[in-house]
N, C-alpha and C positions, 0 to 999 in steps of 0.2 A: 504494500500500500504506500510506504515511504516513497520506495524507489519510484511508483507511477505518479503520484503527487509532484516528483523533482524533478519526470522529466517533463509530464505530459500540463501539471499545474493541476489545482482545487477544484479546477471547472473540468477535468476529467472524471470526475467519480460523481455516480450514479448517487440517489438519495440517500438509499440505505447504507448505502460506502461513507459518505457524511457522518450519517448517524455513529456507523464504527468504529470511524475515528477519535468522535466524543465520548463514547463508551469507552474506549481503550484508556481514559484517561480518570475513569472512574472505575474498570475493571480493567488490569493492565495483565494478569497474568492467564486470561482465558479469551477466547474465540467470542467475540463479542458480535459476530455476524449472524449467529441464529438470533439471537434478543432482536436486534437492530431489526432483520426482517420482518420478526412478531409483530415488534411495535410500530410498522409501519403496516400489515399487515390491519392490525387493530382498528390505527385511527385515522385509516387512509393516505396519509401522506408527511411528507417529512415536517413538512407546517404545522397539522393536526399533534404531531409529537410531541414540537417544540412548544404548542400554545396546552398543552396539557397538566393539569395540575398535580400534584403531588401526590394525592391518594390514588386517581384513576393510573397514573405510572406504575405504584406501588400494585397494583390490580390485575397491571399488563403482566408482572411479574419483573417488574424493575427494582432495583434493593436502592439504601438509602441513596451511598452515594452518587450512582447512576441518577437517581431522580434531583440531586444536588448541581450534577452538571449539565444535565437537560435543561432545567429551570435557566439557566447562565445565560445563554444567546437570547433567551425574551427580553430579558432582564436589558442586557446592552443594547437591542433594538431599540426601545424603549428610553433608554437614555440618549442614545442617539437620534430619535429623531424628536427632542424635548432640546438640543441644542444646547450649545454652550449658553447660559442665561449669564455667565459673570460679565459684568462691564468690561470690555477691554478697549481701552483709547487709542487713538491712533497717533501716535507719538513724531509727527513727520518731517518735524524741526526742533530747535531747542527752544523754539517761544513755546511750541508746543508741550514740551517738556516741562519750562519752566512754570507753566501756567497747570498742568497736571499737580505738581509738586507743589504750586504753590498756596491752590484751592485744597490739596488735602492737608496741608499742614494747618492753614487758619482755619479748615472745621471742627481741627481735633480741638476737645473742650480743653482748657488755658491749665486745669489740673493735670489732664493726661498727659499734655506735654511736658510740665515740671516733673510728674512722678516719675517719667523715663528718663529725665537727663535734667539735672539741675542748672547746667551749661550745654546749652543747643549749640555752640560754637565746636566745631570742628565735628559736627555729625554727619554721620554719611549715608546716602540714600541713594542706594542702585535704582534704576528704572530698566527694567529686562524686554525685550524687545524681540518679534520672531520674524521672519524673513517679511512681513509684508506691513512692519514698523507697526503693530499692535501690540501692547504691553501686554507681558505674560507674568509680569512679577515686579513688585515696587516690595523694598526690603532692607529695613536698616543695616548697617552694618559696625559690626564691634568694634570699639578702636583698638587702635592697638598695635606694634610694629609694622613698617611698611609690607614685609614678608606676610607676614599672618592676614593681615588685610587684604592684600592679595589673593588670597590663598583663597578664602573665606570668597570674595565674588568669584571670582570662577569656580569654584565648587557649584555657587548658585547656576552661572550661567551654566552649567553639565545639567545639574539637578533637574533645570527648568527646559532644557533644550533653547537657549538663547540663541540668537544669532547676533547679536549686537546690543548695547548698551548705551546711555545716561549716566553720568554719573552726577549726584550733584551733595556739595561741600556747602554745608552751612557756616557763613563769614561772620553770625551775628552780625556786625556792624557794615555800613558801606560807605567809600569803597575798605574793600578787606583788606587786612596787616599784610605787609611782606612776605611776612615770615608764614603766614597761613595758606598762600598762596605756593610757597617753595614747601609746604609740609607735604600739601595738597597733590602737588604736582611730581614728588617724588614717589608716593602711592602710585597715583594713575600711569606714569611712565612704565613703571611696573605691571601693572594692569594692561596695558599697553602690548608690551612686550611678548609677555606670556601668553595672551586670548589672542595675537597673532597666529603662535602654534596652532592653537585650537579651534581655528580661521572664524575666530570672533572679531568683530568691529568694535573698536570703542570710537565713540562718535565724539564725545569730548564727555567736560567737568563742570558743569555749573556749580561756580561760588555766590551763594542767594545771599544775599542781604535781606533786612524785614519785607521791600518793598522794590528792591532792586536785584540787578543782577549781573555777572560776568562770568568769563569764563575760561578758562586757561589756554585752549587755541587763541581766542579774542586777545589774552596778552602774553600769547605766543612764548607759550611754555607750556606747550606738549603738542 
């Protein structure tokens, strides 16, 4: 069954060959081709199987976990065609970006914001991005040596399947210290560097001030 699936593809096998395969992965050490044919046998067709409940399985002579992995493909139908319902923005510039970041940050209530960081200055918020510039991931990050910091977003971008990135460095004040700027900018070089490998894009660094903003390409350091 393997070897016909790798040459011929999924769309080679017949209903009950379907069913089989499913079976085999809730009964892996026996011949799961008599069941398969019963139950299609039973409820006429591979559909009538799959939309079949738990007892009438249990009925056809299907044991738990058989009727555990039948249930599974309704299930994903079902999520699949209810859509992704999470917001995801379309990230397609850095105004766009900055105005993402900068609309979630003034709705979080004024407590949520102190009880996470008593100093917003030098806090870092990836914006995770997938090939067609929709945010797949907005996600603080720890501070902490330029290595580790690094370490820590790409991880994300693997985790999330990124293809590109935001990054944006909270300046508190504007325009930002020198010095927050060259902290900032030895991180993301880094970041840089590394999601090259990993044929990641980092698009640039917004440093936000309350009300403003810039950015590390804009003064050309990175």
């Amino acid at each position: 069954m393997r070897a016909r699936i790798r040459a011929a593809g999924e769309g080679s096998l017949a209903d009950y060959e379907i069913l089989e395969v499913l079976l085999f992965a809730a009964i892996p050490r026996r011949d799961t081709k008599p069941l398969a044919k019963d139950l299609i046998a039973r409820f006429g067709s591979l559909g009538g199987v799959l939309s079949a409940g738990a007892g009438e399985l249990r009925a056809a002579g299907a044991g738990p976990r058989a009727c555990a992995v039948l249930g599974l493909p309704a299930l994903v139908a079902g999520r699949l065609c209810r859509g992704d319902g999470r917001s995801r923005p379309y990230i397609h510039d850095l105004q766009a970006a900055w105005t993402h970041y900068a609309t979630t940050r003034d709705a979080m209530p004024a407590s949520s914001r102190d009880g996470q960081d008593s100093n917003a200055q030098g806090q870092v918020t990836i914006l995770l991005l997938d090939a067609g510039n929709r945010l797949v991931g907005d996600e603080r990050v720890p501070a902490g040596p330029p290595a580790d910091m690094c370490r820590t977003i790409l991880q994300r971008v693997l985790h999330l399947h990124a293809v590109s990135m935001v990054a944006v460095w909270e300046g508190g004040t504007f325009p930002p210290a020198p010095r927050l700027l060259e902290d900032a900018a030895v991180v993301m070089r880094q970041v840089e560097a590394h999601g090259r490998l990993l044929s990641t894009v980092m698009h640039d660094c917004i440093i936000a001030g309350a009300k403003e903003w810039t950015s590390l390409r804009r003064e050309k350091m990175l």
